[in-house]
C-alpha positions in Angstrom: -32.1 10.4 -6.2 -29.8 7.1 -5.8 -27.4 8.7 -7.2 -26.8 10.8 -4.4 -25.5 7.6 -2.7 -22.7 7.4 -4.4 -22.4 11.7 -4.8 -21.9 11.0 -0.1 -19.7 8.6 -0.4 -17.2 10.2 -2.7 -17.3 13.4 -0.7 -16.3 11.6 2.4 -12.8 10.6 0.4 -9.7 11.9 0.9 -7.5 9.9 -0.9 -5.9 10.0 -4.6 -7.8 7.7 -7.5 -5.5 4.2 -8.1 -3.9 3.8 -10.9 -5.4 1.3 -13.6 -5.1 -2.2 -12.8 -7.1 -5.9 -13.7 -10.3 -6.4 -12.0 -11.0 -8.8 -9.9 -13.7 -10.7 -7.6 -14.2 -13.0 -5.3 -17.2 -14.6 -6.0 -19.6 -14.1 -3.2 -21.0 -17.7 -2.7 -17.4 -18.8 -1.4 -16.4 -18.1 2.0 -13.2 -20.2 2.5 -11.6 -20.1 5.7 -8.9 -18.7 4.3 -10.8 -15.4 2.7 -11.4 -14.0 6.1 -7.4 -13.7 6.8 -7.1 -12.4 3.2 -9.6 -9.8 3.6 -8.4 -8.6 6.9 -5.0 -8.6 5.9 -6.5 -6.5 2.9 -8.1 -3.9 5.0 -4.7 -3.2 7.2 -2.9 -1.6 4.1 -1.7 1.8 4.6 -3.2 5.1 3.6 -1.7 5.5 0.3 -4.2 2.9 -0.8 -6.4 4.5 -2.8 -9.3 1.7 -3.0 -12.7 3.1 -2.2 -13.6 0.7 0.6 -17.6 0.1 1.5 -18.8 -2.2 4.2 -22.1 -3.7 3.3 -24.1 -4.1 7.1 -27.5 -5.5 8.3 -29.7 -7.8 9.4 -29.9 -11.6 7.9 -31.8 -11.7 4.5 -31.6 -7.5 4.3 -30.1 -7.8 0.7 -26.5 -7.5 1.5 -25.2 -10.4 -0.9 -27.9 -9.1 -3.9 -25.9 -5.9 -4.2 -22.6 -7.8 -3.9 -24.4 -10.1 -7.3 -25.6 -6.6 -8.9 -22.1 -5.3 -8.4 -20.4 -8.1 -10.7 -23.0 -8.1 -13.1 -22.8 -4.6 -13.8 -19.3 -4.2 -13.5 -17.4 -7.9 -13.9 -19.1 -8.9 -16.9 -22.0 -11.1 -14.7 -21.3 -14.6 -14.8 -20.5 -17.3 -17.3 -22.5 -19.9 -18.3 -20.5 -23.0 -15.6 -21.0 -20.4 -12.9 -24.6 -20.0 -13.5 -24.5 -23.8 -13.4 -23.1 -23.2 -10.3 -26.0 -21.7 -8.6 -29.0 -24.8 -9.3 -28.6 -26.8 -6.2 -28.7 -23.3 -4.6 -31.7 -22.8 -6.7 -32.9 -26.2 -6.0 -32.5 -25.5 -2.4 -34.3 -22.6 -2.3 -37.5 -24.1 -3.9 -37.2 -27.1 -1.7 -37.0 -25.9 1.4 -40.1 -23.1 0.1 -42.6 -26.0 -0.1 -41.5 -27.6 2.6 -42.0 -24.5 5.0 -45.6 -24.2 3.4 -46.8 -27.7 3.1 -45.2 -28.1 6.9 -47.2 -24.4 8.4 -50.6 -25.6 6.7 -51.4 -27.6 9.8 -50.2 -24.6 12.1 -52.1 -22.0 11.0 -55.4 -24.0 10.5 -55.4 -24.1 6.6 -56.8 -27.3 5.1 -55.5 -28.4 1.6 -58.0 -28.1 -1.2 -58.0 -31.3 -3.0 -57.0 -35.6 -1.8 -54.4 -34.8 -4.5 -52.8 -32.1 -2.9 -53.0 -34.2 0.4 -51.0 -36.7 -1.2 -48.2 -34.6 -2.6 -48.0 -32.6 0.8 -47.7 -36.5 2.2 -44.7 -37.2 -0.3 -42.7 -34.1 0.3 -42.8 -34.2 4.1 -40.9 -38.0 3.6 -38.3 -36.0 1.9 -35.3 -35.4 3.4 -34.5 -31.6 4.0 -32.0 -31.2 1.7 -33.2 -30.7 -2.2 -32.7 -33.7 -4.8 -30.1 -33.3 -7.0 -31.9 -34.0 -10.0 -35.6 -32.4 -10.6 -37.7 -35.9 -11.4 -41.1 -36.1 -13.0 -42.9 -37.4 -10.0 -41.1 -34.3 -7.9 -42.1 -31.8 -10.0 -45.8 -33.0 -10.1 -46.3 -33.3 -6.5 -44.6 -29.7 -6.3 -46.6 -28.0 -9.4 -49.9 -29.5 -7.5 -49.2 -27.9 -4.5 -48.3 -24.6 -5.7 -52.1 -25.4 -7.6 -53.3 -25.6 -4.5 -55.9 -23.0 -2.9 -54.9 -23.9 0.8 -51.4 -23.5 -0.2 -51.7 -20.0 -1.4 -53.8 -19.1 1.6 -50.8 -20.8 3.5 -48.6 -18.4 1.2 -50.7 -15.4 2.2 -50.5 -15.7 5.7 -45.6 -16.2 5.1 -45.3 -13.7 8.0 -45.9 -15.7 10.5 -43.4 -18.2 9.9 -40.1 -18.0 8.2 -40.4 -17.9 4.5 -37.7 -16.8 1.8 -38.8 -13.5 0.0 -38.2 -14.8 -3.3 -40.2 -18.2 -2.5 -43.2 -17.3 -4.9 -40.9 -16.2 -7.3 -39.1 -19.6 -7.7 -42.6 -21.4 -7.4 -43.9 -19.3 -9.9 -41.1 -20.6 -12.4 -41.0 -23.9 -11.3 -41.6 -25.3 -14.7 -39.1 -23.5 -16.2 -36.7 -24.1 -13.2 -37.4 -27.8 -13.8 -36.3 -28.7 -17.2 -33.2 -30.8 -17.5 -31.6 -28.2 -20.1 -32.0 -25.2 -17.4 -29.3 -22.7 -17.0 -30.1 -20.0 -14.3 -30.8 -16.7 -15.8 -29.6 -13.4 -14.2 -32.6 -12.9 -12.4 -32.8 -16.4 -10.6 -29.3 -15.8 -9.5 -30.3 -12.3 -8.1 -33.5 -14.0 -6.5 -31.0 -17.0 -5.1 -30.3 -17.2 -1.5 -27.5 -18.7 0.6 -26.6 -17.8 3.7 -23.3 -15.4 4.2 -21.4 -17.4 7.3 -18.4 -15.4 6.5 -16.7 -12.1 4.8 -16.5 -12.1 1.4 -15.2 -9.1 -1.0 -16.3 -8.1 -4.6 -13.7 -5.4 -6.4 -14.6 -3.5 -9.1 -13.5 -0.2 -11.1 -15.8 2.5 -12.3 -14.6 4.7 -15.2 -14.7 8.4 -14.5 -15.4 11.1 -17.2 -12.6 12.2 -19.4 -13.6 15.9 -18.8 -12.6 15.4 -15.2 -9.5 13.9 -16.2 -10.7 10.2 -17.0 -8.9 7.0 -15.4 -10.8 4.7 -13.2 -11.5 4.6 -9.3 -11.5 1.1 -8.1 -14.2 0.1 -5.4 -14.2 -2.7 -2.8 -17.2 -4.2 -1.1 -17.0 -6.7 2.0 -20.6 -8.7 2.8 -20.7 -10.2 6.2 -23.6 -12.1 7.4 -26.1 -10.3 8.9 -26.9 -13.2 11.5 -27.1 -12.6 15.6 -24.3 -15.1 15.6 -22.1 -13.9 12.5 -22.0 -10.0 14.1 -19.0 -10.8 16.6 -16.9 -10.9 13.1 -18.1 -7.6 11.8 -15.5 -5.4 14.5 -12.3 -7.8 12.1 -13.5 -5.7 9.0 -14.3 -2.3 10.6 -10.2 -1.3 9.9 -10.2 1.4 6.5 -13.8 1.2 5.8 -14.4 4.7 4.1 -18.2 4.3 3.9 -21.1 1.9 5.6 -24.2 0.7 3.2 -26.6 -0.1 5.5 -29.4 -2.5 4.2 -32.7 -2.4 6.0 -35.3 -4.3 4.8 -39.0 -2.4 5.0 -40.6 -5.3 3.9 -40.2 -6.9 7.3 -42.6 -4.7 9.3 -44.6 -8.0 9.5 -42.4 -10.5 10.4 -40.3 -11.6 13.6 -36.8 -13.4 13.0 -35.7 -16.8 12.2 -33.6 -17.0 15.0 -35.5 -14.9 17.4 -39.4 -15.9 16.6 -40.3 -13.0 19.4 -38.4 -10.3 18.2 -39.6 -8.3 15.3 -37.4 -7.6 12.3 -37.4 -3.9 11.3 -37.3 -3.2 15.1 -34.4 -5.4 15.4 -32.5 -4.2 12.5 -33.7 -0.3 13.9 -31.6 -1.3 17.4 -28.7 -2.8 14.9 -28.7 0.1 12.7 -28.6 2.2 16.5 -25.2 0.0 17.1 -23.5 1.0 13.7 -24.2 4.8 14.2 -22.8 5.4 17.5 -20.0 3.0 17.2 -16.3 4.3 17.4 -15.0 2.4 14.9 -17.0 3.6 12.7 -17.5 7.2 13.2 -15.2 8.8 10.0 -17.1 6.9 7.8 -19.9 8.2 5.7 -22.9 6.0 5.9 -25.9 5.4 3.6 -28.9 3.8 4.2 -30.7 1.4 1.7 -34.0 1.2 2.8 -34.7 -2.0 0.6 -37.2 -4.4 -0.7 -39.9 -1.9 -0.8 -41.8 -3.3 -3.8 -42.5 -6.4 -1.3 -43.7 -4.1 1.1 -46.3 -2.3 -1.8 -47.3 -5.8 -2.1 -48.2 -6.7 1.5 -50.1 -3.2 1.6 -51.9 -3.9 -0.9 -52.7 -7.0 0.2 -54.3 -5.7 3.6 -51.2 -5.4 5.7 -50.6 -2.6 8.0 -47.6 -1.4 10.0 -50.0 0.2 12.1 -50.6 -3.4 13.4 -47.0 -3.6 14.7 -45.8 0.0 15.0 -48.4 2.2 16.8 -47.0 5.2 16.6 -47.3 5.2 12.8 -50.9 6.0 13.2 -49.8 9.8 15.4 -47.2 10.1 12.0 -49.9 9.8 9.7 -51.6 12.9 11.5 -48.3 15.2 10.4 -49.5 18.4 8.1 -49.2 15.8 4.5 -46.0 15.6 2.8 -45.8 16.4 -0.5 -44.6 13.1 -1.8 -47.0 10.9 0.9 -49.9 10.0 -1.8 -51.2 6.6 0.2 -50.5 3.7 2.6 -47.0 2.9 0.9 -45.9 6.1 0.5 -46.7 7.2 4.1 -45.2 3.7 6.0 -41.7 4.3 3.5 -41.8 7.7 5.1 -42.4 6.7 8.9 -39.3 3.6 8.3 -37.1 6.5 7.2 -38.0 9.0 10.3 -37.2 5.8 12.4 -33.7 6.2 11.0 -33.5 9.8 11.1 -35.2 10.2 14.8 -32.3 7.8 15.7 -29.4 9.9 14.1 -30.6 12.6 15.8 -30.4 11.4 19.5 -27.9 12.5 21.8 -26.1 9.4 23.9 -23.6 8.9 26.2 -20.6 6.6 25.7 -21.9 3.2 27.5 -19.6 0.8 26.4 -15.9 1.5 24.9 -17.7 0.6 21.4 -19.4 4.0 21.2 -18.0 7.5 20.4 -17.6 9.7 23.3 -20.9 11.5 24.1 -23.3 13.9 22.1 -24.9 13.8 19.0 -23.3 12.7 15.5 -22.5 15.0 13.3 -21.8 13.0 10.4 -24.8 12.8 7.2 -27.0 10.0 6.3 -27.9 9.4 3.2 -31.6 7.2 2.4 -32.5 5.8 -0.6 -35.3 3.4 -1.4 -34.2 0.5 -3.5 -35.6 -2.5 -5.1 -31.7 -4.8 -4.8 -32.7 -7.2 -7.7 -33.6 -4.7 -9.7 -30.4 -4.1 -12.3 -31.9 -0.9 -13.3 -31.9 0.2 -10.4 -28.5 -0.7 -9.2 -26.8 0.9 -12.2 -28.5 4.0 -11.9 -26.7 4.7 -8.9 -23.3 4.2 -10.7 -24.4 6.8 -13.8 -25.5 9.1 -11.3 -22.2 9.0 -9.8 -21.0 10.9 -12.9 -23.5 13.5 -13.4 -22.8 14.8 -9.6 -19.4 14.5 -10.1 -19.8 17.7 -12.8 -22.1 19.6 -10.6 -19.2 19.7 -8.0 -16.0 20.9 -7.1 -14.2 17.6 -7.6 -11.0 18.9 -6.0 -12.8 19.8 -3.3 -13.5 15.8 -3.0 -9.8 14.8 -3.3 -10.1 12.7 -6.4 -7.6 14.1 -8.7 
């Protein structure tokens, strides 16, 4: 269950629950130049702070800065209606640069358009400069809506692996003409579909209320989100300092796809060697460290739509020959299973101290946890926070530390 995220990461605590205080956030689309300092300067206090700390890692686009969003929404009372307003040109961004990328691949990849109209509007938004306009016009959203219309597109849309797309590009296109009215206020779901790069560290803390019958109070939780970026992993050693517990995102959805900044390398093999580099590093050895293997609703999708990771993973067809598992029913089920034994094959290796990064020799003896998540699912999320309670009873809290 999810909640058994949550049920690891307590038990790797040692320390006594803080006493009530005000919450507080930083809001993670800011990443001042001053935030890192403060954050670092955060993470140095001494052991009788008692704040759970959790460093959020993996690749770019993983779903790092969604769990940051899901964190405030369930636990800082979401976002008020200027913040929302906040997030449009990010919004507007997102959409922009979506039919850019699919009006500009359609000549790549072979696809003609279907219609002179659609012709017309590709014509118009390729003389657009690549940043979004600030205000959605008629004659904008009409050259947009007709390409979105169009079959060529879609075909262009089907064939988003082999060029860098945003995950939630369809779903912005798809609301387009709700997106596009002058009175339009993001909704919760557009700001969980939003994205922005992360170029920095940025922190989200939060309390969560624990049971009366286990003496009530609150235990307060910090998250730091770095950017998951080649270029942005040389700051991820500054945060490493009183992390109690690693959530590492991996997306499965990206069996398909290469990276943005890489175009040869694949991106579940890369974020397999990244997830490698966490587990055997030094630094973070005494924390506990859970896995969200994430976006897997995308990767149903893709499945379904005649994708295979046999195509880029040959070994997954020897895993399919295993005696059948009990909860392997089909395609999905059996390629979320062979992305988790990818994890598990690599806890399990023995390794020898190469670089002064790495623990000493041997094999780890610390737990993973794995969980399967859908990020922008709210659901979701805050099941993992109610199951928190619930394993809480069924153990021996003093055993954990907590009171």
């Amino acid at each position: 269950m999810i909640g058994d995220l949550f049920f690891g990461l307590l038990r790797c605590l040692r320390q006594q629950p803080a006493k009530p205080a005000a919450v507080m956030a930083q809001k993670e689309d800011q990443f001042p130049v001053a935030l890192d300092h403060h954050v670092l300067k955060d993470l140095s206090k001494g052991a009788r702070d008692t704040t759970v700390k959790i460093l959020l890692l993996g690749t770019a686009e993983s779903g790092k800065t969604t769990i940051i969003k899901q964190m405030r929404i369930l636990h800082i009372n979401g976002f008020t209606d200027d913040e929302r307003r906040e997030k449009i040109p990010e919004i507007y961004q997102n959409i922009h640069e979506s039919i850019l990328q699919l009006v500009g691949q359609m000549g790549a990849l072979g696809i003609d358009f279907g219609s002179c109209t659609s012709e017309r509007s590709a014509d118009y938004i390729l003389s657009l400069p690549g940043s979004a306009p600030e205000y959605m016009n008629e004659e904008y959203c009409d050259h947009v809506t007709t390409l979105w219309n169009d079959v060529g597109i879609r075909a262009c849309y089907d064939r988003s692996n082999e060029f860098p797309l945003l995950d939630s590009a369809k779903y912005f296109l798809d609301n387009f003409v709700r997106i596009s009215d002058a009175e339009y206020i993001p909704s919760t779901e557009d700001i969980l579909h939003s994205r922005k790069i992360t170029t920095g560290i940025s922190q989200i803390t939060f309390r969560v209320p624990i049971p009366k019958s286990m003496g009530g109070g609150e235990q307060q939780f910090q998250m730091y989100d770095v950017g998951g970026q080649r270029d942005q992993r040389n700051k991820w050693i500054q945060v490493f300092e009183g992390i109690q517990a690693v959530l590492f995102l991996i997306s499965c959805s990206e069996f398909d796809q290469n990276l943005r900044e890489d175009p040869g390398q694949n991106r579940l093999q890369e974020a397999l060697k990244l997830f490698r580099a966490v587990w055997q590093n030094r630094f973070l050895a005494s924390a506990g460290l859970i896995v969200f293997l994430n976006k897997y609703d995308i990767m149903e999708r893709k499945i379904r739509a005649g994708k295979h990771i046999v195509d880029y993973f040959p070994e997954y067809e020897d895993f399919c020959k295993r005696p059948q598992q009990d909860n392997c029913f089909g395609e999905s089920d059996w390629t979320k299973m062979f992305i988790k034994q990818k994890l598990v094959d690599i806890t399990q290796e023995p390794f020898k101290r190469h670089s002064r990064n790495q623990v000493d020799m041997g094999t780890s003896e610390r737990e993973c946890y794995y969980h399967f998540t859908v990020a922008t699912d709210t659901r979701c999320i805050r099941d993992v926070f109610c199951d928190v309670q619930k394993m809480i009873l069924s153990e021996n809290v003093s055993s954990m530390g907590l009171f």
